[in-house]
C-alpha positions in Angstrom: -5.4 -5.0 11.3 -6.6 -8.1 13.0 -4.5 -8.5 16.4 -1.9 -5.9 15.5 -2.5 -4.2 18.8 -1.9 -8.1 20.6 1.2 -8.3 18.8 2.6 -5.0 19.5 2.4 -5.5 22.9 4.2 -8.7 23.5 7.2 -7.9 21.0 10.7 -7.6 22.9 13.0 -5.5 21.4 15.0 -5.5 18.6 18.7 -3.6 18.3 20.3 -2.6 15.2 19.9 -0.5 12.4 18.5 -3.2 10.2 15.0 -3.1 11.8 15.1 0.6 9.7 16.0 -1.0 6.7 12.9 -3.2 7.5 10.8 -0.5 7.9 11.5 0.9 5.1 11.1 -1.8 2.6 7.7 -2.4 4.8 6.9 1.5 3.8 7.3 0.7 0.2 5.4 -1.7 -0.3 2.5 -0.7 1.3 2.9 2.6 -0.6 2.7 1.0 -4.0 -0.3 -1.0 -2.7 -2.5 1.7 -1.8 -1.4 3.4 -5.0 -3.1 0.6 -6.9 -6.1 0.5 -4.5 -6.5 4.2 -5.0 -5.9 4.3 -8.7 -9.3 3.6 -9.9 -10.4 7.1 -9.3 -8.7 8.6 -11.1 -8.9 6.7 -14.2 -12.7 6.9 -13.8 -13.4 9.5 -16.6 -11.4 7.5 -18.8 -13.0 4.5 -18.2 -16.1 6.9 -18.8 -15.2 8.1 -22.1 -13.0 5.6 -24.2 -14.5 2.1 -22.8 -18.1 3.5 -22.1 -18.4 2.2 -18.7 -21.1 3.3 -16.4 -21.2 4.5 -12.7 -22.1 1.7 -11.6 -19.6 -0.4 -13.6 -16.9 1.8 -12.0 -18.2 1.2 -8.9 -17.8 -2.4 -9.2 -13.9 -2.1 -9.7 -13.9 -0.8 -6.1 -16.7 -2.8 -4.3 -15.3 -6.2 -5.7 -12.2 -5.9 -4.2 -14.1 -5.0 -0.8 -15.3 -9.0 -1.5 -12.6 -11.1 -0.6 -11.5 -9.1 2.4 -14.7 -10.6 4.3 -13.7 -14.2 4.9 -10.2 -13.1 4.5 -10.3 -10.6 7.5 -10.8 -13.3 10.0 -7.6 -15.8 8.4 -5.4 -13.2 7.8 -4.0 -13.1 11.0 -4.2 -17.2 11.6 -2.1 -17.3 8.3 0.7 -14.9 10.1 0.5 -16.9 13.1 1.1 -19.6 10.8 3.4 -19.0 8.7 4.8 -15.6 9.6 4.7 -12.4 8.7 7.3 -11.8 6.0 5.8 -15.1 4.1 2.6 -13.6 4.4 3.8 -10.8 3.1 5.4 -12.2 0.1 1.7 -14.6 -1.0 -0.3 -11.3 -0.7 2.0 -8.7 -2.2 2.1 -11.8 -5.1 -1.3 -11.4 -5.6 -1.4 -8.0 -5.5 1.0 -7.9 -8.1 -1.3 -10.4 -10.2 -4.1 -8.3 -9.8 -2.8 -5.1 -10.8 -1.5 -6.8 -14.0 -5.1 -7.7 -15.0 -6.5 -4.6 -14.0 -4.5 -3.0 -16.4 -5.0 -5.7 -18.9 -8.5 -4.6 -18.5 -10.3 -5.9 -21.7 -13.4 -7.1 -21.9 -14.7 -5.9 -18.2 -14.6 -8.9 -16.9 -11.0 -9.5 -17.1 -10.5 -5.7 -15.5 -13.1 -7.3 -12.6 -11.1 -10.3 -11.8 -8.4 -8.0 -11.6 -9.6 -6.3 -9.2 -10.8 -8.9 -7.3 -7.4 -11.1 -7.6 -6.0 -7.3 -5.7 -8.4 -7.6 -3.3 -7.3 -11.3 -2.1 -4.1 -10.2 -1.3 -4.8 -6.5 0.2 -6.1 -7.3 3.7 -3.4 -10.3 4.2 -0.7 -7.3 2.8 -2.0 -4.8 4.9 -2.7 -6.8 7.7 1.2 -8.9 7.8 3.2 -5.9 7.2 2.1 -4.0 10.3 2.6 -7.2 12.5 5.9 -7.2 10.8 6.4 -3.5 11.8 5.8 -4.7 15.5 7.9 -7.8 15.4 10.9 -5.5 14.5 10.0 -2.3 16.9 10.3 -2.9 20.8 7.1 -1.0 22.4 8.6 1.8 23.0 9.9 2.3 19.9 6.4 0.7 17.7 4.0 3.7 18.0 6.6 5.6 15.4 7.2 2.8 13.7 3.6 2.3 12.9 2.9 6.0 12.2 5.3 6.4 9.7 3.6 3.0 8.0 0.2 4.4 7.8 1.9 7.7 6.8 3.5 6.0 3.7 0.2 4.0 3.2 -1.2 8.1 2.4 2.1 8.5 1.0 0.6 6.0 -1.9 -2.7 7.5 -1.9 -1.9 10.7 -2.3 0.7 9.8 -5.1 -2.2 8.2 -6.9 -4.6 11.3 -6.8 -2.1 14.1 -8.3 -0.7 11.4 -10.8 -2.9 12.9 -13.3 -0.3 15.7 -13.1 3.1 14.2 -12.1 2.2 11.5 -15.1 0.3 13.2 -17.6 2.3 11.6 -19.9 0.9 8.4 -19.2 -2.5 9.6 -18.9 -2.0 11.1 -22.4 -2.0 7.4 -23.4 -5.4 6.8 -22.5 -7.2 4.6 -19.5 -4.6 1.5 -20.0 -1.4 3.5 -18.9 -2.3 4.7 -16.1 -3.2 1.3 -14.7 -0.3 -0.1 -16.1 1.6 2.4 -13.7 -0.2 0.6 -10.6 0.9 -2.5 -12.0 4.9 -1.3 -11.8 4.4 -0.1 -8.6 2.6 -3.3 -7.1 5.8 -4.8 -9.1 8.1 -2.6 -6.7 6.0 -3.8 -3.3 6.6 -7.5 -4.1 10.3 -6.9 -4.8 10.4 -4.8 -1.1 8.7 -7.9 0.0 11.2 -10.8 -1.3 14.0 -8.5 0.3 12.2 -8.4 3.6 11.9 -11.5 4.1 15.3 -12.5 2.8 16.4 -9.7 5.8 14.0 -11.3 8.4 16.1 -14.7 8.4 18.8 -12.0 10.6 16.2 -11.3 12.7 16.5 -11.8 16.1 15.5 -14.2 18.5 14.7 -12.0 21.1 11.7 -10.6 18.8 10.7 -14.0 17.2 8.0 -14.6 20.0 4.4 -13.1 18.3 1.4 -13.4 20.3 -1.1 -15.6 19.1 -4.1 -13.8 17.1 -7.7 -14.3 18.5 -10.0 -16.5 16.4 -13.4 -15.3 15.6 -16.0 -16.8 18.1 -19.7 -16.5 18.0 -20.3 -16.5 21.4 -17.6 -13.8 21.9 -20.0 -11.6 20.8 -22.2 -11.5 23.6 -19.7 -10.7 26.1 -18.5 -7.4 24.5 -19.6 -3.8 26.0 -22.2 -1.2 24.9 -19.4 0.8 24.2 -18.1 -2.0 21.6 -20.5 -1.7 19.7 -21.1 2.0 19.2 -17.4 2.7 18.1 -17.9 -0.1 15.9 -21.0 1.4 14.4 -18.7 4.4 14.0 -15.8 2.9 12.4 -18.3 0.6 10.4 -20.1 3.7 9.2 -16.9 6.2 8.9 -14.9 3.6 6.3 -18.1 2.9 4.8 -18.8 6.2 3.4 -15.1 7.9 3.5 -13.7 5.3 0.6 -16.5 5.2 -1.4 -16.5 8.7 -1.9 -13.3 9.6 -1.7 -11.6 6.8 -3.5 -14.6 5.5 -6.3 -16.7 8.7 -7.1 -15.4 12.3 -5.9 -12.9 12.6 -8.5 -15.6 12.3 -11.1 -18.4 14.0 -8.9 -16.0 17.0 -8.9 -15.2 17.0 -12.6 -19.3 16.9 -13.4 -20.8 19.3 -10.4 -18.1 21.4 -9.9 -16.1 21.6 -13.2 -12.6 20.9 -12.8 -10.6 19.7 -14.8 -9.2 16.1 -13.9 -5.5 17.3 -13.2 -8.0 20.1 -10.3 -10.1 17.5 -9.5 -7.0 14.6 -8.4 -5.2 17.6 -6.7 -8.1 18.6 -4.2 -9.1 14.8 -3.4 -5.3 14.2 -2.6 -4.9 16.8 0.1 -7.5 14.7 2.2 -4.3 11.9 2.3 -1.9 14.4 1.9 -2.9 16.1 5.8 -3.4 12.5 7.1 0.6 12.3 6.4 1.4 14.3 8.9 -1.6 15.2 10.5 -2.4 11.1 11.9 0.8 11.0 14.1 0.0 14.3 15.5 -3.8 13.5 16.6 -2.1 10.3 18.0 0.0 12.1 20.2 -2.8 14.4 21.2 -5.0 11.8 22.5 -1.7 10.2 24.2 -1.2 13.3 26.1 -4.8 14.6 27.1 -6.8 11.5 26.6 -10.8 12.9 25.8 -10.6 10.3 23.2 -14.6 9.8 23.0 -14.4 13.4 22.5 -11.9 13.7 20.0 -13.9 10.9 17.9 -17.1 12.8 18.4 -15.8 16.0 16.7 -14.4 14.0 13.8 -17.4 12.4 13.4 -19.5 15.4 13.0 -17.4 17.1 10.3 -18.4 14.3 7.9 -22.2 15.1 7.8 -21.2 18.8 7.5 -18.7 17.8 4.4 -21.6 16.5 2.6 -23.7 19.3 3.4 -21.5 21.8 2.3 -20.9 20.1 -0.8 -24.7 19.5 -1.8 -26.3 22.6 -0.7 -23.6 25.2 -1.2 -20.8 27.1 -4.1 -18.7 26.8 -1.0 -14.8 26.3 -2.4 -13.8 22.7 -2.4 -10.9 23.5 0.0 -13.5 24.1 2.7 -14.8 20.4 2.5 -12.1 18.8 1.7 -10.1 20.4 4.9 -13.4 18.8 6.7 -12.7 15.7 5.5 -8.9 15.6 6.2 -9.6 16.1 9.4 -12.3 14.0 10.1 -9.8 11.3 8.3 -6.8 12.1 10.6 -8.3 12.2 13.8 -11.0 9.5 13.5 -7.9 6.7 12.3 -5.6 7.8 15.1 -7.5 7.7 18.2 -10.3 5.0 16.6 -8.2 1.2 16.8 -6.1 1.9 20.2 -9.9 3.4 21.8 -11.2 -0.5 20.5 -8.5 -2.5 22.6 -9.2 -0.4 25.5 -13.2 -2.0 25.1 -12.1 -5.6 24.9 -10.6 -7.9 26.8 -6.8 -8.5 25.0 -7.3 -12.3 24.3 -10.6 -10.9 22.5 -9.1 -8.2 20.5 -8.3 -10.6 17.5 -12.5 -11.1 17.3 -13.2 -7.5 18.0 -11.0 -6.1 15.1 -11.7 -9.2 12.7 -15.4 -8.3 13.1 -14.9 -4.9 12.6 -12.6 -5.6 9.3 -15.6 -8.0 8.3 -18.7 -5.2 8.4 -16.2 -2.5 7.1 -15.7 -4.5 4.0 -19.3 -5.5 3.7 -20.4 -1.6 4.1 -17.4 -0.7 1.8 -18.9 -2.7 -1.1 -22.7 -2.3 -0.8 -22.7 1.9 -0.5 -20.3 1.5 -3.8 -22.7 -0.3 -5.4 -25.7 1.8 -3.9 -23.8 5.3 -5.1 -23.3 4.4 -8.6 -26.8 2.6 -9.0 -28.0 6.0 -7.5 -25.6 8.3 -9.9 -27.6 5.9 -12.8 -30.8 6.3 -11.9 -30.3 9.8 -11.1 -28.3 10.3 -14.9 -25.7 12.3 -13.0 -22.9 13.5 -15.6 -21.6 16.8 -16.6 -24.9 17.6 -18.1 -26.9 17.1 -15.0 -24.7 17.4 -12.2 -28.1 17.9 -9.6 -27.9 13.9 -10.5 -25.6 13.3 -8.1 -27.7 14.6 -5.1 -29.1 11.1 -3.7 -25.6 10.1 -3.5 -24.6 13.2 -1.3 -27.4 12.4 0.5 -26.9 8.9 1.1 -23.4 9.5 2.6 -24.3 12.2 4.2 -27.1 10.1 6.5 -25.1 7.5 6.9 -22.3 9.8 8.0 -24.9 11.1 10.6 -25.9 8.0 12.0 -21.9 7.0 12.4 -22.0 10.9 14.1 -25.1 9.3 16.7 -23.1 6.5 17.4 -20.4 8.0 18.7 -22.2 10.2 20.9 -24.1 7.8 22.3 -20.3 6.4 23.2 -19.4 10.2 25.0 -22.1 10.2 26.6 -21.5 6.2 28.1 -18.3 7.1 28.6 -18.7 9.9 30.5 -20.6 7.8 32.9 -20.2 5.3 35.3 -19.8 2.6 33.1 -17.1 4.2 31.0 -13.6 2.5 30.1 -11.7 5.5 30.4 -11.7 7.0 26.6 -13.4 9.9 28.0 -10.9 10.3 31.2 -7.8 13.0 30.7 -4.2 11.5 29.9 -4.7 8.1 29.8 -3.0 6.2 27.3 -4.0 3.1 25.4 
């Protein structure tokens, strides 16, 4: 998302009814990527079973693709700037495509690995040039929608990857390879949504050609940003670190072994997590719009993660219980958690802020993947010892705590004389 916010507000608007049609080509393909992103989990078992693969093998798929998005977090937007954003978006939804094709190839490992990693290149650039694209199309007042309804189709994708083990169990019927090959398609379907877009962004006009220029990553940069900075990046650092490793690497299988369900059970009660954030991200947006309290609103979110993790370790509790937590925690903490960052830094910083951010997420993204299924090893967790997966609970449930600490410590500056406002009433970022 590095300078999205900068290039929202500098767009002019657009008229016409094609900037829909652009928005909605822009919807698919980011749908079909985070279908591929998410649809790991729930071939995990699979992977399991017919090719042998251990937790921490799994985990690899996932925390290899976090890999590429370091270096490539602070170019991304340098490349739009470059080049633009519907060119951007063609090059990554192209490697996407590429890398979804050898994921589903998948054999040996390796070749699977690559895959993944060949994704990962183009995610972050996807990601990244399709929301600047939403901006360059939307006038201000008209971009907040626009962007809602992108992340909402980004859960859109994730969701549709979780219950595919029932709205495809044909294909999974087929074994691991299927499924994957699926992803593939659908990556197909993004890079044909991106050739059209940018065949339709030659039309667009001048008046929304002007794109304000990304901030480059500097050093010294660093020293200049607020107290507050820094503990709502620990939070978002912390929140993305634990949220996708679980929920998009190992719950799927972690409720299959601990809590036996089946894998069509298991898919369905990960996906309502994404399946709230649909509606409920533009709603907790709106909230914080219209009372402000947004140092409060990320402290309560926050402290449903530790509880998720507690509830699932320690108690029978029903699934829906924790996995409401979670949705929750994953609506409000998105929404209120980027525009509460550009209120902390100065606007020809916010390029360094958020490519910082993107940098440690991806870094913390990879390692606890690697950390969980080296733990779930160790541990032998499986269906025959399903206490095996404790350490992991534990491990994201500290880590969740200490992203809960930070984010206190930012209500409580907040609240203070040296606050930026998140904490005031009604203010909008």
């Amino acid at each position: 998302m590095v300078g999205a916010q900068a290039v929202a507000g500098e767009i002019a608007p657009v008229a016409g009814r094609a900037r829909w049609w652009v928005l909605g080509l822009i919807a698919v393909a980011i749908a079909g990527d985070y279908y591929a992103w998410d649809s790991i989990a729930p071939v995990a078992d699979l992977l399991r079973g017919q090719r042998g693969f251990s937790q921490s093998q799994i985990g690899m798929l996932n925390a290899i693709y976090a890999l590429p998005n370091i270096p490539l977090s602070l170019v991304g937007g340098i490349l739009i700037d470059r080049i633009g954003a519907a060119r951007a978006s063609l090059i990554a939804a192209g490697f996407c495509f590429a890398g979804a094709v050898a994921t589903a190839i998948g054999d040996p490992y390796g070749v699977m690995v690559a895959g993944r990693l060949l994704f990962g290149v183009g995610e972050e650039t996807l990601f990244i040039s399709l929301l600047a694209g939403v901006a360059q199309w939307f006038s201000a007042g008209r971009a907040a929608l626009a962007m809602a309804l992108f992340f909402s189709m980004a859960r859109v994708g994730s969701y549709a990857a979780d219950v595919s083990p029932r709205w495809a169990a044909g294909v999974y019927d087929g074994g691991w390879r299927p499924p994957l090959e699926l992803a593939a398609l659908l990556t197909g379907i993004s890079l044909v949504a991106a050739i059209v877009y940018l065949r339709i962004d030659r039309y667009r006009p001048a008046a929304a050609t002007a794109v304000a220029e990304h901030g480059r990553f500097r050093w010294r940069d660093l020293a200049r940003f607020d107290a507050s900075f820094w503990y709502i990046m620990a939070l978002n650092v912390l929140f993305a670190s634990v949220f996708f490793p679980f929920r998009s690497t190992f719950a799927i299988v972690f409720f299959q072994d601990a809590k036996h369900l089946s894998l069509a059970a298991a898919g369905l009660v990960n996906s309502w997590v994404f399946f709230a954030a649909i509606f409920a991200t533009p709603v907790f947006g709106l909230i914080a719009d219209r009372i402000g309290r947004r140092a409060m609103l990320l402290t309560i979110g926050a402290a449903l993660m530790p509880v998720t993790f507690a509830i699932l370790g320690l108690t029978h509790w029903s699934l829906w219980i924790s996995t409401s937590l979670m949705g929750v925690a994953f609506s409000v903490i998105p929404a209120v958690i980027w525009p509460s960052t550009a209120m902390l830094v100065d606007p020809g910083r916010i390029g360094t802020a958020f490519g910082l951010i993107n940098v440690l997420q991806s870094l913390g993204m990879g390692a606890l993947n690697l950390a969980a299924g080296w733990l779930n090893d160790q541990s032998a967790a499986g269906p025959h010892n399903p206490a095996g997966y404790g350490p992991m609970l534990w491990m994201f449930g500290l880590f969740s705590f200490a992203g809960f600490l930070a984010v206190a410590a930012l209500w409580r500056r907040e609240s203070g004389p040296h606050g930026h406002g998140l904490n005031a009433p009604g203010r909008s970022a």
